[in-house]
C-alpha positions in Angstrom: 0.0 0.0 0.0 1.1 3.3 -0.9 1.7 5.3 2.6 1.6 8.8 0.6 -2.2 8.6 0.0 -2.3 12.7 -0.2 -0.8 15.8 -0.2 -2.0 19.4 1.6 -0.5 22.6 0.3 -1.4 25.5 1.6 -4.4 26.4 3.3 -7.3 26.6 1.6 -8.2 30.2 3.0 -4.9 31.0 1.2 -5.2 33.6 -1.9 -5.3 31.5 -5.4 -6.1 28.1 -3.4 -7.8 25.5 -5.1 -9.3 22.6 -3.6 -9.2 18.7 -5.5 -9.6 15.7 -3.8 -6.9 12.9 -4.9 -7.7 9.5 -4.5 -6.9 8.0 -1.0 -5.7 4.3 -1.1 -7.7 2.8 2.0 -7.3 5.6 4.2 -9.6 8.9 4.3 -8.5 11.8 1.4 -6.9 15.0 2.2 -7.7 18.2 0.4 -5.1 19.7 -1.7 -4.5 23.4 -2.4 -2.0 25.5 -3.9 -0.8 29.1 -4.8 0.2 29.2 -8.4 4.0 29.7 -9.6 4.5 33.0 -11.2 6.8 35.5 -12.2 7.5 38.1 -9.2 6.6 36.0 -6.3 4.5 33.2 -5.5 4.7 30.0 -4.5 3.8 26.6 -2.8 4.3 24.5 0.3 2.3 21.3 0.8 3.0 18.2 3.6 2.6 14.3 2.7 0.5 12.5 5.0 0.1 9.1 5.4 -3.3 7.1 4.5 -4.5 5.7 7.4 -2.4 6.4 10.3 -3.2 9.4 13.1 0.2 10.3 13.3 1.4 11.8 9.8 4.7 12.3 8.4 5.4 15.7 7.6 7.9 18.1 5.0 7.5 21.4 4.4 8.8 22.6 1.1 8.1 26.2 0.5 9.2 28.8 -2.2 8.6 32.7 -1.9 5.4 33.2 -0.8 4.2 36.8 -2.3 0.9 37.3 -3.1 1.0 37.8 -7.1 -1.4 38.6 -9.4 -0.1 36.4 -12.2 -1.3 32.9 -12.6 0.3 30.0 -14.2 -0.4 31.2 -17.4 2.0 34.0 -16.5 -0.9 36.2 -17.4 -2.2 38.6 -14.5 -5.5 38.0 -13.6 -7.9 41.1 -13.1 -8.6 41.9 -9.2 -11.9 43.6 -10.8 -13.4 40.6 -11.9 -11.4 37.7 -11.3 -10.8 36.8 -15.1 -7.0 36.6 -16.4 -6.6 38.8 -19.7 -4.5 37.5 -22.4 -4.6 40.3 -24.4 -7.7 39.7 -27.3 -10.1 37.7 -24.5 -10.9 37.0 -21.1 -10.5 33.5 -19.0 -12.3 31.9 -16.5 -9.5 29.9 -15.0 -12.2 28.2 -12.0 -14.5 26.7 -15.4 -11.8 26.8 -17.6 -13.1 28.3 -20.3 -13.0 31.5 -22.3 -15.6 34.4 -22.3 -15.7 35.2 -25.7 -14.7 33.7 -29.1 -10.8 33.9 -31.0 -11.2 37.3 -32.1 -9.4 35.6 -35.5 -11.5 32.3 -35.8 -12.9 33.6 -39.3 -9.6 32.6 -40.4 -9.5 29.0 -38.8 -13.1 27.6 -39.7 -12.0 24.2 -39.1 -10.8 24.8 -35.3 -13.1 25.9 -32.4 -13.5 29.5 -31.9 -13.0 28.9 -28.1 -9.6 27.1 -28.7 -6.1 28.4 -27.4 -3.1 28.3 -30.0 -4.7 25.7 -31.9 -5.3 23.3 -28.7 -1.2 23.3 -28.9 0.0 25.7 -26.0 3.0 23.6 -25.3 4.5 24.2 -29.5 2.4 27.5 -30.2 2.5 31.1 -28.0 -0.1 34.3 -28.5 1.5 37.6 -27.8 -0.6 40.4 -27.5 0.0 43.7 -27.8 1.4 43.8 -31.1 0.0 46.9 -32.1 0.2 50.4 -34.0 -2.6 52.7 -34.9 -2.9 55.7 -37.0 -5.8 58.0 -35.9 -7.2 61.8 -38.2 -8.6 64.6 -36.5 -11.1 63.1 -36.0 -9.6 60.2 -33.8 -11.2 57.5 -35.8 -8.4 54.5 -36.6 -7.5 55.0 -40.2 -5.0 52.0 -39.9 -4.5 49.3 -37.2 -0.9 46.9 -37.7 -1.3 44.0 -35.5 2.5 43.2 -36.9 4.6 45.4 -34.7 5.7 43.5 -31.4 7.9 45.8 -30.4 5.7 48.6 -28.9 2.5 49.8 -28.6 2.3 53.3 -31.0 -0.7 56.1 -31.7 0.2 58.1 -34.7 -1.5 61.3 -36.0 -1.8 61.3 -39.3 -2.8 64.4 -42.1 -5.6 64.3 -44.5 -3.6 62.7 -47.1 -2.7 59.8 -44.2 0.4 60.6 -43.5 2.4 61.0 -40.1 2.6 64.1 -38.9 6.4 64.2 -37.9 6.5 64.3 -33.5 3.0 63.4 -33.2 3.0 59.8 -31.2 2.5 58.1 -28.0 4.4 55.3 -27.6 3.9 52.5 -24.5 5.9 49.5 -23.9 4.5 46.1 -25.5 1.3 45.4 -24.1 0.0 48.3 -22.4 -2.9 48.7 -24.4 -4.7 45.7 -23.6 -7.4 45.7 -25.7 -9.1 48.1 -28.6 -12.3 47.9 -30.0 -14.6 50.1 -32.7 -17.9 49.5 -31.7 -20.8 50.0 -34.2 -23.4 52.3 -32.5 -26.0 55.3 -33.4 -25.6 58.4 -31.8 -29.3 60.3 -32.9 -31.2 56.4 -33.4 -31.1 57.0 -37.1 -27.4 57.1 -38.4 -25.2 54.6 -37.5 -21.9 55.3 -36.4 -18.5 53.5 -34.6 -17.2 54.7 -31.3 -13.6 53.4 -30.3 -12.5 52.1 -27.1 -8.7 51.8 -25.8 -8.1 49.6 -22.8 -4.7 50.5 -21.1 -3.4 49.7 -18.3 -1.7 51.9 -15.9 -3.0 55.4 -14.7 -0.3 57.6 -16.4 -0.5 55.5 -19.5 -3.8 56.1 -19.6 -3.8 59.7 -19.5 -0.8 60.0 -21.6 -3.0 58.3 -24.2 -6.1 60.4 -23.1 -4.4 63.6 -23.6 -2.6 62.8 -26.9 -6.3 62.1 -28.6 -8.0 65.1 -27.2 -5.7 67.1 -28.3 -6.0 65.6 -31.9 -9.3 65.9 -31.9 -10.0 69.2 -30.3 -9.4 71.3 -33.3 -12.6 69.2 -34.8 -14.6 70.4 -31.9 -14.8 66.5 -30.7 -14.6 65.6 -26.5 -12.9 62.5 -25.7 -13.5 60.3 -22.2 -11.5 58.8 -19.7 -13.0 56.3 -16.9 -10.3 55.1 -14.6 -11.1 51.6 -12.2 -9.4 50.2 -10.3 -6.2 50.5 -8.0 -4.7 53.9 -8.5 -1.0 54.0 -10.1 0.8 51.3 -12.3 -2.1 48.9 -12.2 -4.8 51.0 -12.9 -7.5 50.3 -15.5 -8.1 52.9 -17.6 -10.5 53.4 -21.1 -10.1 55.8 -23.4 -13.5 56.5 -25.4 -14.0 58.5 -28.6 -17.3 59.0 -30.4 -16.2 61.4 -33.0 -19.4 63.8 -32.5 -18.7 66.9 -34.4 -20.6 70.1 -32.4 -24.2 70.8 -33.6 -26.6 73.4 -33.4 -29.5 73.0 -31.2 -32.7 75.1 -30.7 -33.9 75.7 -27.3 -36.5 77.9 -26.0 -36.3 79.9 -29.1 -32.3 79.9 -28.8 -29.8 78.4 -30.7 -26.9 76.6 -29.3 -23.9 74.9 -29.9 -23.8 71.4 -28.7 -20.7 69.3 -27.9 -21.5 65.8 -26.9 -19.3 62.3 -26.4 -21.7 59.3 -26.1 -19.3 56.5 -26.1 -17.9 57.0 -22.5 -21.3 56.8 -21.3 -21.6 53.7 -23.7 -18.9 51.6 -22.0 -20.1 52.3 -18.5 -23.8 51.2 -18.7 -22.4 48.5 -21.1 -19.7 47.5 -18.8 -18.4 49.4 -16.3 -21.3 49.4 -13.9 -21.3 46.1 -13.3 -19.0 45.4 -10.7 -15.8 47.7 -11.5 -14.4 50.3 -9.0 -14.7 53.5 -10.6 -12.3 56.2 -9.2 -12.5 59.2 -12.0 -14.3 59.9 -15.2 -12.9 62.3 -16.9 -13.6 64.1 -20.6 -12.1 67.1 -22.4 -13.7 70.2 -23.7 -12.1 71.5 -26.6 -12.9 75.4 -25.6 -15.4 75.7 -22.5 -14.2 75.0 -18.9 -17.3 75.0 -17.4 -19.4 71.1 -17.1 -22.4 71.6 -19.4 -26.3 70.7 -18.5 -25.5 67.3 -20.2 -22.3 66.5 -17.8 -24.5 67.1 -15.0 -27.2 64.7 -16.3 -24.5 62.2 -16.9 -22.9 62.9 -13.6 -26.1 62.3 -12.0 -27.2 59.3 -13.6 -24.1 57.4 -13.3 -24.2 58.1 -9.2 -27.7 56.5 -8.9 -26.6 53.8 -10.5 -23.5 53.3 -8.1 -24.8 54.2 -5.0 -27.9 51.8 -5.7 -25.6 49.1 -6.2 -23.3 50.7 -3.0 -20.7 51.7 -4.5 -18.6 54.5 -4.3 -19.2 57.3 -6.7 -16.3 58.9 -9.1 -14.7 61.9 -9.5 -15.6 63.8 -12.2 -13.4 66.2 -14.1 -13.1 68.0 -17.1 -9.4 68.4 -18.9 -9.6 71.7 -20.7 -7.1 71.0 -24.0 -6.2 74.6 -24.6 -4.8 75.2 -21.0 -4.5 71.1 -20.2 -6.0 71.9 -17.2 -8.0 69.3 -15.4 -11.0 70.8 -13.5 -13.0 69.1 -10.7 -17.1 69.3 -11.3 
């Protein structure tokens, strides 16, 4: 008879445990747990016990033990929602499957759209990451290389698409997580995209934030910025753009000039609002400094939603591009 009938890591109250019952061999089964190995600090430690005798034999192995955010995947896993991002989709590691389909499986019809590197992860890798875009004045992506792997790159670009020579942000590989141009329509009659950068990192995120307000001010367009989170390095941050040109609108037998930018709004009642921490939501004005009637309404009905779900409500701010002042409201 095998004496070694089980093995107990770590406690099961320990962060990243996971409990499996391995079979016992006559004697009663012990309950197994572990802390993932991952890059920056983690670890294990686990004792042998023996299958049917009271007293057990005991070793202790243990490595660094440093709570990390990255799994065995080596991807980290989002403290928001407890999914590990790998850079095109989300993964449930506790079911073990993925949230949404290969963003490329038009190209592999023969192969499951919810497959990872061709069901061949010990031969085949999938960076993300890889990424430059090239946005008008408008801000909408005229061009998007997934070939580059070196960095992560905005250009502006003129009217005849060319770069405009100084005009970049550039991120190391990875930081933008995720982009996506949604379809949407912004009066219920047109139809329209709105464009979503996912970055992490706070001063990323305003670094990108700033670069496309500032390209798209002269157009008269606002752009958003909703930070969740943990505040600094880690912080999750979107970037919104809905490319609304100002309009004219009558009121009361007056006519005024209306700036609006949907797609913030968009993401949150979309997304956002369901169990993310938001800590700021900003959005520039191209000329006013003063939050209009329609930030107030936003303001107002993003805070109900929050506080009826008991969460904490945002600050909200406006980041004036001609002074690139940021303003509390």
């Amino acid at each position: 008879m095998n004496p070694y009938s089980g093995i107990s890591p770590v406690p099961a109250s320990a962060p990243g445990h996971r409990a499996v019952v391995p079979p016992g061999q006559g004697g009663r089964r012990e309950t197994s747990s572990y802390r993932a190995l991952a890059p920056g600090g983690a670890g294990f430690c686990y004792r042998i016990c023996t299958g049917t005798s009271e007293s057990r034999l005991t070793a202790h192995y243990s490595l660094l033990t440093a709570n990390s955010t990255y799994t065995f995947s080596a991807k980290e896993k989002d403290s928001e929602t407890g999914l590990s991002y790998f850079g095109s989709r989300y993964y449930n590691s506790d079911l073990s499957i993925w949230l949404s389909v290969d963003p490329m499986a038009d190209k592999y019809p023969s192969m499951s759209s919810y497959v990872y590197c061709a069901n061949n992860p010990v031969k085949l890798v999938d960076p993300n990451g890889e990424d430059i875009w090239e946005i008008n004045e408008e801000g909408r992506i005229i061009n998007h290389d997934k070939s580059f792997t070196e960095k992560d790159i905005v250009y502006r670009i003129d009217n005849n698409g060319n770069r405009i020579e100084g005009e970049f942000v550039a991120f190391d590989y990875g930081t933008i997580e995720q982009q996506k141009s949604i379809t949407y329509s912004p009066d219920g009659k047109t139809v329209d995209t709105y464009d979503m950068y996912q970055v992490r990192g706070d001063d990323n995120g305003t670094k990108l934030f700033e670069f496309i307000a500032q390209t798209v001010s002269g157009a008269g367009i606002e752009v958003s910025q909703i930070q969740c989170g943990e505040e600094g390095k880690n912080g999750l941050n979107f970037i919104t753009c809905s490319h609304e040109k100002p309009h004219d609108e009558v009121r009361n037998g007056n006519t005024y000039t209306v700036s609006s930018e949907k797609s913030g709004w968009l993401v949150f009642s979309g997304r956002l609002q369901y169990g993310y921490t938001i800590r700021a939501w900003n959005h520039s004005h191209p000329s006013s400094t003063n939050a209009s009637e329609a930030d107030m309404s936003l303001k107002a009905s993003a805070n109900k939603i929050l506080q009826d779900s008991g969460r904490a409500c945002p600050q909200y701010n406006i980041y004036h591009v001609p002074s690139k002042k940021t303003i509390p409201y």
